[in-house]
C-alpha positions in Angstrom: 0.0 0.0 0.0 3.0 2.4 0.9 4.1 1.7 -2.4 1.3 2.2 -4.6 0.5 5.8 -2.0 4.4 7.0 -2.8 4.2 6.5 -6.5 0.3 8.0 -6.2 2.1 11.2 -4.3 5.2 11.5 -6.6 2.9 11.7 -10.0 1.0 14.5 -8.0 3.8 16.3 -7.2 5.0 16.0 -10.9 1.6 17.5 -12.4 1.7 20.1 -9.9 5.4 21.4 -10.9 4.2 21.1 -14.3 1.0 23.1 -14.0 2.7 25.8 -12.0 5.4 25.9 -14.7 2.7 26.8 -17.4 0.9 29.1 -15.1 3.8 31.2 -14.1 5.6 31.9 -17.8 2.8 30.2 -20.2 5.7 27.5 -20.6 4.6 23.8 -22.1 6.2 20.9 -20.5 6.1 17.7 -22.8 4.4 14.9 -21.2 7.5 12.9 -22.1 9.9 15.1 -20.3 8.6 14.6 -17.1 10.3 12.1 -15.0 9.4 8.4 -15.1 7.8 6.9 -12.1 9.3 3.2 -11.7 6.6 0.5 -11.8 6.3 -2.0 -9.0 9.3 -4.7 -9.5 7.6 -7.8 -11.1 6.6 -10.1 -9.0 8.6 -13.9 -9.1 6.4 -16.7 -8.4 9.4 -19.2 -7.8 13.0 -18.4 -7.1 16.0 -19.7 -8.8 19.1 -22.1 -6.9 21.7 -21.8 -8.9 25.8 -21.5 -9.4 28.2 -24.0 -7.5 25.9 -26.5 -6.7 25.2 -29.7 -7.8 21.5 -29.4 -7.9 20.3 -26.4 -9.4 16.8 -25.7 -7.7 13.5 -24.2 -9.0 11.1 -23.5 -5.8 8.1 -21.7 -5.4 5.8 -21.8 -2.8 4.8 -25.7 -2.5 8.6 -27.0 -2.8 9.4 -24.5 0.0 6.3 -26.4 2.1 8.4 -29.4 1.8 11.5 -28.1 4.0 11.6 -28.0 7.6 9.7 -24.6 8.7 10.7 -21.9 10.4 8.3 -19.6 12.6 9.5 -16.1 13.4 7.2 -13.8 15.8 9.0 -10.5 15.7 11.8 -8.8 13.5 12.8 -5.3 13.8 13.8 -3.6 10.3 16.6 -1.1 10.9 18.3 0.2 8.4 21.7 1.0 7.3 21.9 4.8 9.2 21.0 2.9 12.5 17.1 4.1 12.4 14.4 1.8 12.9 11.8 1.0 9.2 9.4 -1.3 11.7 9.2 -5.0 12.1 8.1 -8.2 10.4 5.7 -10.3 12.5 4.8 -13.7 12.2 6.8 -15.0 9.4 6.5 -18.9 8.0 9.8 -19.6 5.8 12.6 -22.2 5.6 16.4 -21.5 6.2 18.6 -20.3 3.9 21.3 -23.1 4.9 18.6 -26.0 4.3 17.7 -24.6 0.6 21.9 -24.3 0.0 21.9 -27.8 1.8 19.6 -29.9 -0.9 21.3 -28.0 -3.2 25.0 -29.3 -2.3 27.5 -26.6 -2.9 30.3 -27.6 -5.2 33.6 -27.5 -3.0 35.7 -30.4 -4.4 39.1 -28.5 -2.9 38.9 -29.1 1.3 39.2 -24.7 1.6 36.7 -23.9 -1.5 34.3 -23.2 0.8 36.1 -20.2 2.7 35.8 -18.9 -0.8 32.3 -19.1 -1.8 29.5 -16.2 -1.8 25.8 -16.3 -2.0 24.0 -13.7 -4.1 20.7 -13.4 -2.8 18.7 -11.0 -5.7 15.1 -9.5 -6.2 13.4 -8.9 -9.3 14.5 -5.3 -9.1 17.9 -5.7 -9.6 18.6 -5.7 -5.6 21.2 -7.6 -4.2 22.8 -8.7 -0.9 25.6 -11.5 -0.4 26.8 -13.7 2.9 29.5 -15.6 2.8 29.4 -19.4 3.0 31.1 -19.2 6.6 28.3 -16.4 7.8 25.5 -18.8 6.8 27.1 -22.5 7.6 29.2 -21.6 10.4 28.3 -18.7 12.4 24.8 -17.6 14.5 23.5 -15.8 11.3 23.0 -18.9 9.6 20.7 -19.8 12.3 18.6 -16.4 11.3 18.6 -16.3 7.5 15.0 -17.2 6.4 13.5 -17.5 3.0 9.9 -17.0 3.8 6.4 -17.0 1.8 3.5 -16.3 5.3 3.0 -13.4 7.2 -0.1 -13.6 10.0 -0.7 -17.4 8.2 -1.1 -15.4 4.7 0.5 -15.6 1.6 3.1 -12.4 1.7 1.4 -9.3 0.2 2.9 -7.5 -3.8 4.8 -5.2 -1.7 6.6 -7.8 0.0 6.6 -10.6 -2.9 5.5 -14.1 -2.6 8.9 -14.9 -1.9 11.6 -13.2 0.5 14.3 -12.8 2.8 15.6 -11.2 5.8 18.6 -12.0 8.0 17.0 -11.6 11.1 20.1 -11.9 13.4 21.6 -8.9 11.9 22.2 -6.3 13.8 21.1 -4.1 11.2 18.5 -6.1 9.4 17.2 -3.7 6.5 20.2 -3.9 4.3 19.7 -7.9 4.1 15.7 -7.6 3.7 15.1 -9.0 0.2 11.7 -8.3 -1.3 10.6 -9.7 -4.4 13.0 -12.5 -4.0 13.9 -14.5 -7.4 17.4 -15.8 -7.3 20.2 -17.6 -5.0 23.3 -17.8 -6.8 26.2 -19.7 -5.2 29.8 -18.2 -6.3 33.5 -19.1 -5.6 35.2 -15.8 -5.5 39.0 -16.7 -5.4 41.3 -19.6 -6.7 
């Protein structure tokens, strides 16, 4: 809804610069010369496992039912400056870790794994990464949840069917993944 009221607000306040333009020197603004208001990001009905692993994974909503669930009651959303964006309540999701664990990341070398990255992405381009270590051995890992419910109801547009948050963050917003489509698994060094 906050969406859908920003981009209602920002067209307002583009007519209205407009119109006062061509009121105060009888200028013409071109309709295409206004700026373009960015559409909601599309929304991904399954997400993409993919990378160094030896099972690339498609899963949407009814594989992600299959995994062992998580339940989360509370998350608070601060952002990168420190301030606090609100909380997610009553998240249903599976761990990050147990997705990456059915689909086996491809470490033949005993140290590949100190090498790997996970690119977590959303439909609009956003990105965040955690190491291997951060998500397989660390506390994070235990807070890293892919989920689908919020209140026992499919996640909303603005959230995505699909997403993420790394709830044992300390800041939390700059790992909040709407939209969620892909998991890419990358070895970053030789």
């Amino acid at each position: 809804l906050k969406l859908v009221e920003n981009r209602v607000m920002r067209k307002i306040l583009y007519l209205c610069v407009a119109l006062a333009a061509c009121l105060a020197g009888g200028v013409s603004v071109a309709a295409d010369s206004l700026p373009v208001i960015p559409a909601q990001p599309t929304l991904a009905k399954q997400i993409f496992v993919s990378g160094q692993v030896q099972h690339p994974l498609t899963l949407g909503v009814p594989e992600l039912l299959e995994f062992p669930s998580e339940q989360v009651s509370e998350v608070q959303l601060i952002c990168q400056s420190g301030a606090n964006k609100g909380q997610l309540e009553n998240l249903k999701g599976v761990l990050l870790r147990d997705i990456l664990t059915k689909a086996e990341v491809l470490a033949p070398g005993h140290n590949d794994v100190k090498k790997m990255i996970v690119l977590v992405s959303a439909t609009d381009g956003y990105t965040v990464v955690f190491s291997w270590s951060e998500i397989f051995n660390s506390p994070v890992g235990d807070g890293v949840i892919v989920f689908f419910e919020k209140d026992k109801a499919p996640l909303a547009d603005a959230e995505g069917p699909i997403a993420l948050v790394s709830r044992l963050d300390t800041r939390t917003g700059p790992r909040h993944v709407r939209w969620l489509k892909s998991i890419e698994v990358r070895k970053v060094a030789d």
